[in-house]
C-alpha positions in Angstrom: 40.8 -69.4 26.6 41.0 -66.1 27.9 38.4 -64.1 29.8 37.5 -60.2 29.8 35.6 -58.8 32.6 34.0 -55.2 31.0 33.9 -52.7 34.2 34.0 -49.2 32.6 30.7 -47.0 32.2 30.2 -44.2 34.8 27.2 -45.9 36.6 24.9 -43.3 36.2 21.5 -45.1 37.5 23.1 -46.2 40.4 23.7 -42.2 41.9 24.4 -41.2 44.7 26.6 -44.6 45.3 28.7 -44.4 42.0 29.5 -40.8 43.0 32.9 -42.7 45.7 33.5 -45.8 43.3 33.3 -48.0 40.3 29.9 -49.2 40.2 31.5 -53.0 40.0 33.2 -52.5 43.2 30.2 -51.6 45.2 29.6 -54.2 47.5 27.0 -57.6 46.7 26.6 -59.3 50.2 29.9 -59.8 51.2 32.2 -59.4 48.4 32.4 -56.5 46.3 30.7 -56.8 43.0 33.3 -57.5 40.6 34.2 -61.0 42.7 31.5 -62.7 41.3 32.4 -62.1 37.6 35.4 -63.4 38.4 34.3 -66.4 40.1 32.2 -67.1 36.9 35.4 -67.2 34.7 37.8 -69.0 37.5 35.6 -71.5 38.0 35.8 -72.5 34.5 39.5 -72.6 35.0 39.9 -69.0 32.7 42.8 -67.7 35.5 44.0 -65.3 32.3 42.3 -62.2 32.8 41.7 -58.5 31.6 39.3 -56.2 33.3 38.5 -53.0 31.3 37.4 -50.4 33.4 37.0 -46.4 33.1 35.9 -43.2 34.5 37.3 -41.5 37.3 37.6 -44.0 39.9 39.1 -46.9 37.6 42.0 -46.7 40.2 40.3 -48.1 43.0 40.5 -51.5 41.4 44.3 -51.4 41.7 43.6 -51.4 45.4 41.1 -54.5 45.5 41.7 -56.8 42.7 45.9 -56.1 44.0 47.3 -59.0 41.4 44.3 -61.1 41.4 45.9 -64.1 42.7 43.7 -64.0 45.9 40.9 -64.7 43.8 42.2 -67.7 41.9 43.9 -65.2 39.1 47.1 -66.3 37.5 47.9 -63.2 35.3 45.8 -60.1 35.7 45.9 -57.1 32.9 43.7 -54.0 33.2 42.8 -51.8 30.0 41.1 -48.1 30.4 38.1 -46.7 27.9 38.7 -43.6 27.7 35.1 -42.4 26.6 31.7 -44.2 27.1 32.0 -45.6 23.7 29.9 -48.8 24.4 30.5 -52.6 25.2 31.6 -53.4 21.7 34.3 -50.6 22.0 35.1 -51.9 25.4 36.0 -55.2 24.2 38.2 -53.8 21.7 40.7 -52.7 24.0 40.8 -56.6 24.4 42.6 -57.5 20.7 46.2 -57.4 21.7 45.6 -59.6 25.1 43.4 -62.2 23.1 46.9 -62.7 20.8 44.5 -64.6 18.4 42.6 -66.7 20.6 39.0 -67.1 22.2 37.4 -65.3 24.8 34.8 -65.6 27.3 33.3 -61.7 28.2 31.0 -61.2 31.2 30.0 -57.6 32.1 31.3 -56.3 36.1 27.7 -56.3 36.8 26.8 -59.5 36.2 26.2 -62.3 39.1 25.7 -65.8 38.1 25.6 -69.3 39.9 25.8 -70.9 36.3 29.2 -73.1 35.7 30.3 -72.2 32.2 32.9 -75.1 32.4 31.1 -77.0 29.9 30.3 -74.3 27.3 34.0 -73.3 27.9 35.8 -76.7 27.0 33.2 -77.6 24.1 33.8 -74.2 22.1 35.3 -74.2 19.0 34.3 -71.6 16.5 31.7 -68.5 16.4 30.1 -66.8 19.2 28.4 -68.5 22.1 25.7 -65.8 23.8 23.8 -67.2 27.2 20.1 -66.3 27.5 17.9 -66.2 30.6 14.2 -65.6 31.1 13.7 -62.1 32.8 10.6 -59.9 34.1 12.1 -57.3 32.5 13.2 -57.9 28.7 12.8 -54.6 27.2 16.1 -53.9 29.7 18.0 -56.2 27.0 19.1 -57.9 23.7 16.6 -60.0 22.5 17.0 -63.0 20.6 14.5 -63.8 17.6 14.4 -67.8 17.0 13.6 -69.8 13.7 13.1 -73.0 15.6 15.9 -73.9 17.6 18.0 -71.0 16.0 18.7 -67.6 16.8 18.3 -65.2 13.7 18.3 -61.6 14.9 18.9 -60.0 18.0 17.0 -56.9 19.1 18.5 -54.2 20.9 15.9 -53.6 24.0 13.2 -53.8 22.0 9.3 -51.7 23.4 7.7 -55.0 22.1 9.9 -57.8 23.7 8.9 -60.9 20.9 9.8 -63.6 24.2 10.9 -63.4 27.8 14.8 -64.6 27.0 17.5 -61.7 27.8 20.8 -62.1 26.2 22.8 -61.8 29.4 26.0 -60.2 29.9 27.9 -63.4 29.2 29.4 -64.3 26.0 32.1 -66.5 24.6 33.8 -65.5 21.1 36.4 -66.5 18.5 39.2 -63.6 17.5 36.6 -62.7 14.2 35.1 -60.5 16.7 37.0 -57.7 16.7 36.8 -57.7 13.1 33.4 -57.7 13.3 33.8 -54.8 15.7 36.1 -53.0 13.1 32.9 -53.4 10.8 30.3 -51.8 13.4 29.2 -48.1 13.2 28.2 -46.0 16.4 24.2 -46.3 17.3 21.9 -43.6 17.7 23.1 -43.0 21.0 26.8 -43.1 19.9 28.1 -46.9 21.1 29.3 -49.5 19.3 26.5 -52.0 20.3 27.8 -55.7 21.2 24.1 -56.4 19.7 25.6 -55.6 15.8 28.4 -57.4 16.8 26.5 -60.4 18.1 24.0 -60.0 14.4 27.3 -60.4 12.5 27.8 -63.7 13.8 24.2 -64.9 13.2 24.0 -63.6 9.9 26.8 -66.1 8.9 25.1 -69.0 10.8 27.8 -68.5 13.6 25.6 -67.8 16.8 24.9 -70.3 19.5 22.6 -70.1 22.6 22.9 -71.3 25.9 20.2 -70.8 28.7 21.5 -70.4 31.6 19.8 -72.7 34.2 20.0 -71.3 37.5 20.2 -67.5 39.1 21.1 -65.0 37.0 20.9 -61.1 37.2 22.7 -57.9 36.6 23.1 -55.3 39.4 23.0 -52.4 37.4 19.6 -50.7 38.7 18.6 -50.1 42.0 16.2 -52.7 42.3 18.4 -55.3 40.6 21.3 -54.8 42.9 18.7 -55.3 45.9 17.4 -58.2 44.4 21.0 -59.9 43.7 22.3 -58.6 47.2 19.4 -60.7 48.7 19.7 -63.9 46.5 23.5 -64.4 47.8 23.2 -63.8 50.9 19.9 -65.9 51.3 22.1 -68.3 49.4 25.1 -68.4 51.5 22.9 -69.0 54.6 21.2 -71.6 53.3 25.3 -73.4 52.8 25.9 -72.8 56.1 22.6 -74.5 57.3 
């Protein structure tokens, strides 16, 4: 398996700071905030890796990724979005790397302590989406469950039906980007990895994992506080 780190976007909500750099490379604790991404996908032994990235400092990663093998990377590839066209057209840019195989995709802004080893070694068809419980769920995808199943997911719904976010973190078969072939621009003119992720539950084809431990993305003020001071509470507490 493959993985695909998404790192494009202009990272509007986090101006003044996006104004010098890629909002993934800003720094989280010690490392900057594309590292723990990833960590996410090396330690599940995914060390074949594209980062898609965009806007007008997408150079800068040249400079800190290098060739990625510092980081446990054994074949790095970059792609550039050239518009802000949405995760779903992100992805895209993905086809010809996946040669036909599975992916795992995490968004640049997401920090994890969750091993995906298991999820990544016991995946065989469909698509795989990971779910945590969040303050803040109108921020997200929201699943709708039948039981034990998901149905539906709601793009950041006013009226959140439960707590569970579908995080950043996904793992699909190659139907994907024919499903992303099949998806029309929303409202705000994106092709929304929510209609791609509905696809795959309206043929019975989406699975759930909660993620059971610290999760967050770092794409709001407030959130990259929050995920600046859970690692660096966390990597005192290893050195204790």
């Amino acid at each position: 398996m493959k993985g695909v780190i998404l790192a494009g976007g202009l990272g509007t909500r986090l101006y003044p700071l996006t104004k010098v750099t890629n909002k993934h490379l800003l720094p989280v604790f010690d490392k900057p905030m594309v590292f723990y991404p990833i960590s996410t996908l090396v330690k599940a032994s995914i060390t074949d890796i594209m980062v898609v990235t965009g806007g007008p400092h997408c150079g800068d990663f040249l400079g800190v990724l290098k060739n990625g093998q510092e980081l446990g990377i054994k074949h790095l590839e970059y792609a550039y979005q050239e518009k802000e066209g949405g995760i779903a057209d992100a992805l895209r840019l993905a086809e010809n790397f996946a040669d036909g195989g599975d992916l795992a995709v995490i968004l640049g802004d997401n920090t994890t302590d969750f091993d995906i080893s298991e999820d990544v070694s016991n995946f065989k068809d469909g698509a795989l989406v990971f779910l945590k419980e969040v303050p803040d769920p109108e921020r997200f995808g929201i699943p709708v469950f039948d039981g034990e199943k998901i149905t539906q997911i709601l793009e950041k719904p006013k009226d959140p039906p439960n707590n569970f976010a579908v995080t950043g973190l996904y793992i699909y078969d190659n139907k994907v980007f024919d499903f992303i072939r099949k998806n029309k621009p929303s409202q705000r003119g994106e092709l929304e990895i929510t209609d791609v992720n509905n696809h795959y539950a309206g043929e019975g084809k989406l699975g759930y994992r909660k993620i059971d431990g610290f999760w967050r993305d770092a794409g709001t003020f407030e959130t990259l506080l929050e995920v600046n001071n859970f690692w660096a509470k966390k990597a005192e507490d290893e050195r204790k």
